[in-house]
C-alpha positions in Angstrom: -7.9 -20.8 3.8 -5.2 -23.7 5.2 -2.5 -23.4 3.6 -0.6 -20.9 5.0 3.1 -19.7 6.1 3.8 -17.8 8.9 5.7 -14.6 8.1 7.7 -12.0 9.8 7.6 -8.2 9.0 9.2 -5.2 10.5 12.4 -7.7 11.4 9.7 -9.9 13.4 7.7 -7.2 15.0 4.6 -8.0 13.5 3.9 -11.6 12.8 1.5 -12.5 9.5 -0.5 -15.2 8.2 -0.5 -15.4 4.2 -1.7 -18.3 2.0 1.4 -20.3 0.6 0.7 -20.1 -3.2 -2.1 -17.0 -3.5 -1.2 -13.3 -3.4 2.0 -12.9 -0.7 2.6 -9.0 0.3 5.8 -8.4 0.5 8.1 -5.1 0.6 6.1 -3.4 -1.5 3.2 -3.4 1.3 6.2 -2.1 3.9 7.2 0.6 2.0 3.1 1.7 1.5 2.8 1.7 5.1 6.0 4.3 5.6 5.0 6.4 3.3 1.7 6.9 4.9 1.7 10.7 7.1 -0.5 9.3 9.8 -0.5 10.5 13.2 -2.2 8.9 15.9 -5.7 9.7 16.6 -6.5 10.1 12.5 -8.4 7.7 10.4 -7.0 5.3 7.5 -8.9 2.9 4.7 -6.6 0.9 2.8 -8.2 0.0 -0.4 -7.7 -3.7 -1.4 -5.9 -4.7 2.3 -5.5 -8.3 1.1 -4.3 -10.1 4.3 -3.9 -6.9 5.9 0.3 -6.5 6.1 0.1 -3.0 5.0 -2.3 -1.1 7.6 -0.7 -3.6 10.2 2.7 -2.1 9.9 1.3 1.3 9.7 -0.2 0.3 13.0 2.6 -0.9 14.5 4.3 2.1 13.4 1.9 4.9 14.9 -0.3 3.0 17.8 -3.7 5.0 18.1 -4.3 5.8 13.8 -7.8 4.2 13.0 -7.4 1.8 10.7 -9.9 0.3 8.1 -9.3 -2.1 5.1 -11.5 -3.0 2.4 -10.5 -6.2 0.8 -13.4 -7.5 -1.5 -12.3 -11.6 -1.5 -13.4 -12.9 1.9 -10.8 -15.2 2.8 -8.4 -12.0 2.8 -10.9 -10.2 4.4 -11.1 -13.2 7.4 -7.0 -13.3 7.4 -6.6 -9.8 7.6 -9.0 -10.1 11.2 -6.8 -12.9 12.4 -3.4 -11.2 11.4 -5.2 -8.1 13.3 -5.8 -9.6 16.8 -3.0 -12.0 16.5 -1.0 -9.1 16.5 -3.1 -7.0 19.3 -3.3 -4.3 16.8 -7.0 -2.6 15.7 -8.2 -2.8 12.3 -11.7 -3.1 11.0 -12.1 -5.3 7.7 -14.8 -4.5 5.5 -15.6 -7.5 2.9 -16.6 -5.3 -0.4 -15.8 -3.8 -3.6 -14.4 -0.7 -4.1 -16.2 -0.4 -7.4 -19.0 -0.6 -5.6 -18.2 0.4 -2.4 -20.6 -1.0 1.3 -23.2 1.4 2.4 -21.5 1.7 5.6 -17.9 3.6 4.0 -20.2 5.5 1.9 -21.1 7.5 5.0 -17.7 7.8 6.0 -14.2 10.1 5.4 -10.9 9.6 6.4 -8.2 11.0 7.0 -5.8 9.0 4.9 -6.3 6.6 2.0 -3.9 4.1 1.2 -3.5 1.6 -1.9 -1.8 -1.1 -3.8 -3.6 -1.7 -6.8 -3.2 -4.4 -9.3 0.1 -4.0 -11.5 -0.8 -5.5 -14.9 -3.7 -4.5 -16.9 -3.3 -7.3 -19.5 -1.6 -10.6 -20.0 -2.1 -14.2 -18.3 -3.4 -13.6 -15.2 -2.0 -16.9 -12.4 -3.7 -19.9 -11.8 -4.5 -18.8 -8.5 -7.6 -16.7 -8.2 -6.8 -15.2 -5.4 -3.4 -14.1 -6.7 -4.6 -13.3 -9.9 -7.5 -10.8 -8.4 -4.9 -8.9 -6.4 -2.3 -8.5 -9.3 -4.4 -8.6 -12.2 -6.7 -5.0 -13.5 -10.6 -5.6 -13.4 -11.5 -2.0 -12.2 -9.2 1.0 -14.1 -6.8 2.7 -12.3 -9.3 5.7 -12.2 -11.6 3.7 -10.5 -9.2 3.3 -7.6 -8.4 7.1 -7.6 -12.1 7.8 -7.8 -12.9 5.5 -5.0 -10.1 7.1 -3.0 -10.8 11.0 -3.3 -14.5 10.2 -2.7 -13.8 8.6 0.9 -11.1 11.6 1.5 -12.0 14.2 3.6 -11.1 17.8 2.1 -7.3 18.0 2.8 -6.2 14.4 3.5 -3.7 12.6 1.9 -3.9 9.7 -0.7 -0.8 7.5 -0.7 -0.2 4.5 -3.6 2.5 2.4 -4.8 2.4 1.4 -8.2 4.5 0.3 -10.9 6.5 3.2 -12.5 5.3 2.5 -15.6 1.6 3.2 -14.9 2.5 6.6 -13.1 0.9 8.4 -16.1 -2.5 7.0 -15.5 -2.3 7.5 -11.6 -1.2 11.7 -12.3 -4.2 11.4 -15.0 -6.6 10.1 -12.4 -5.5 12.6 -10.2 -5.5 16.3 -12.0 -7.7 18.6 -11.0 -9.0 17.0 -8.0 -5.8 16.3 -5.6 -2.9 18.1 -5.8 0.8 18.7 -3.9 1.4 15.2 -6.0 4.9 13.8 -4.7 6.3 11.1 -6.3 9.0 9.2 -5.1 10.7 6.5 -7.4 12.0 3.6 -6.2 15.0 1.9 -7.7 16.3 -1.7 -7.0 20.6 -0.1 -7.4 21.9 3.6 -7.6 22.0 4.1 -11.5 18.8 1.8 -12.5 15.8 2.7 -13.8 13.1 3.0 -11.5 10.7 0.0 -11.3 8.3 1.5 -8.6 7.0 4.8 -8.0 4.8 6.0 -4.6 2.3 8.9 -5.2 0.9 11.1 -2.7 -1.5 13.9 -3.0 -3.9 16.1 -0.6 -7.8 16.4 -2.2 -8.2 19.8 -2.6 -5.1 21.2 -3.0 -3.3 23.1 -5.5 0.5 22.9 -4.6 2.6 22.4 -7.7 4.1 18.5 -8.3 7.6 17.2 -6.8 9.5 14.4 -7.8 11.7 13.1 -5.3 15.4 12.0 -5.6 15.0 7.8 -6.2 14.7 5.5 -3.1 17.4 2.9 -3.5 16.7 0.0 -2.2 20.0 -2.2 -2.0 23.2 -1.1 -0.7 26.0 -2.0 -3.5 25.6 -1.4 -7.3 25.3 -5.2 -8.3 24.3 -8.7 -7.0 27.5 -9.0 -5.4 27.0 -12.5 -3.1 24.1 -14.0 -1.8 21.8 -12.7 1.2 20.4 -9.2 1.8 22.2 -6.3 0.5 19.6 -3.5 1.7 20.5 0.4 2.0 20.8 1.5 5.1 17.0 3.4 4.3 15.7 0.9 3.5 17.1 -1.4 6.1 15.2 1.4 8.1 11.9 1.1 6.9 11.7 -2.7 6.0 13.4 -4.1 9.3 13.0 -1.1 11.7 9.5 0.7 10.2 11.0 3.7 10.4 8.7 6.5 8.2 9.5 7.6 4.5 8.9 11.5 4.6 7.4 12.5 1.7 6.7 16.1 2.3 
């Protein structure tokens, strides 16, 4: 992979290598990282880790977690291991398929699982592969929640973002095996309609579901002028990577 931009991430604490034109984390991969209850000294697998942005700010954020990703096209994989060292930070890259996951996370649990998985289940999918893998639905959303409470060890925590409007297939996946679900929606201005949502649950647990007032993510109720208009939380957690407390 050559084409690439140099980006910055946590106000230019951590420094990342993504391809130009493929699949580009962005805020979205921020805000996964936050959410994350990690402390140092536990274990995380981030399903689908792409060039890595997402356990890299988690591990910028608590120095000591354990950090895995699983990213199943290789040139991710091979970025995400740059981005790692280039940032002095540990993470261990694992080129496979969740859907059918290497022999050597089969014998493993973690602590923490964490996800992004593809938004759209239909439509065009972009001329880029690599894009189009990372946005696009080959394994269902059940897969990815199956894949995830299997790796989980009893009582740890699986934490997603996902479009809002796939949160009924992400509580489906999810009843009966993982409970104390928190959802937290995430709006773009204080009176829109959600346009993400981040789930949490704890495998094994039977705490009843809590749906958290919104996240706003800019500051005034309209495009007002050009440049960044962020809420002063999420001015926190994008340019200071500062937690979102869930529970």
């Amino acid at each position: 992979m050559s084409d690439l931009t140099s980006d910055d991430f946590l106000d230019g604490r951590l420094t990342i290598a993504q391809p130009r034109h493929g699949y580009r984390s962005g805020a979205d991969a921020v805000m996964l990282a936050a959410a994350c209850p990690a402390s140092p000294g536990e274990s995380v697998l981030e399903l689908g880790c792409g060039a890595g942005v997402a356990s890299l700010c988690l591990g910028w954020r608590v120095p000591g977690a354990v950090l895995t990703g699983l990213e199943r096209q290789g040139d991710y994989a091979e970025l995400a291991r740059q981005n790692a060292a280039r940032n002095a930070i540990p993470l261990r890259v694992i080129t496979g398929d969740l859907a059918r996951m290497p022999a050597e996370l089969r014998s493993e649990s973690f602590d923490h699982i964490i996800a992004n998985p593809p938004f759209f289940q239909g439509g065009t999918a972009p001329g880029d592969a690599g894009r189009g893998e990372a946005r696009h639905e080959e394994t269902p959303m059940a897969g990815w929640i199956d894949a995830a409470l299997r790796r989980l060890r009893p009582g740890g925590v699986v934490t997603l973002i996902q479009r809002a409007d796939r949160l009924d297939s992400l509580i489906l996946a999810l009843a009966g095996r993982a409970g104390g679900v928190t959802i937290l929606p995430i709006a773009a201005r204080t009176g829109r309609e959600a346009g993400r949502v981040i789930v949490a649950a704890r495998k094994g647990a039977r705490a009843p579901l809590r749906l958290l007032a919104p996240f706003v993510m800019h500051a005034e109720s309209s495009h007002l002028k050009d440049g960044e208009d962020l809420s002063p939380a999420a001015a926190a957690v994008l340019r200071e990577g500062q937690p979102i407390n869930l529970w």
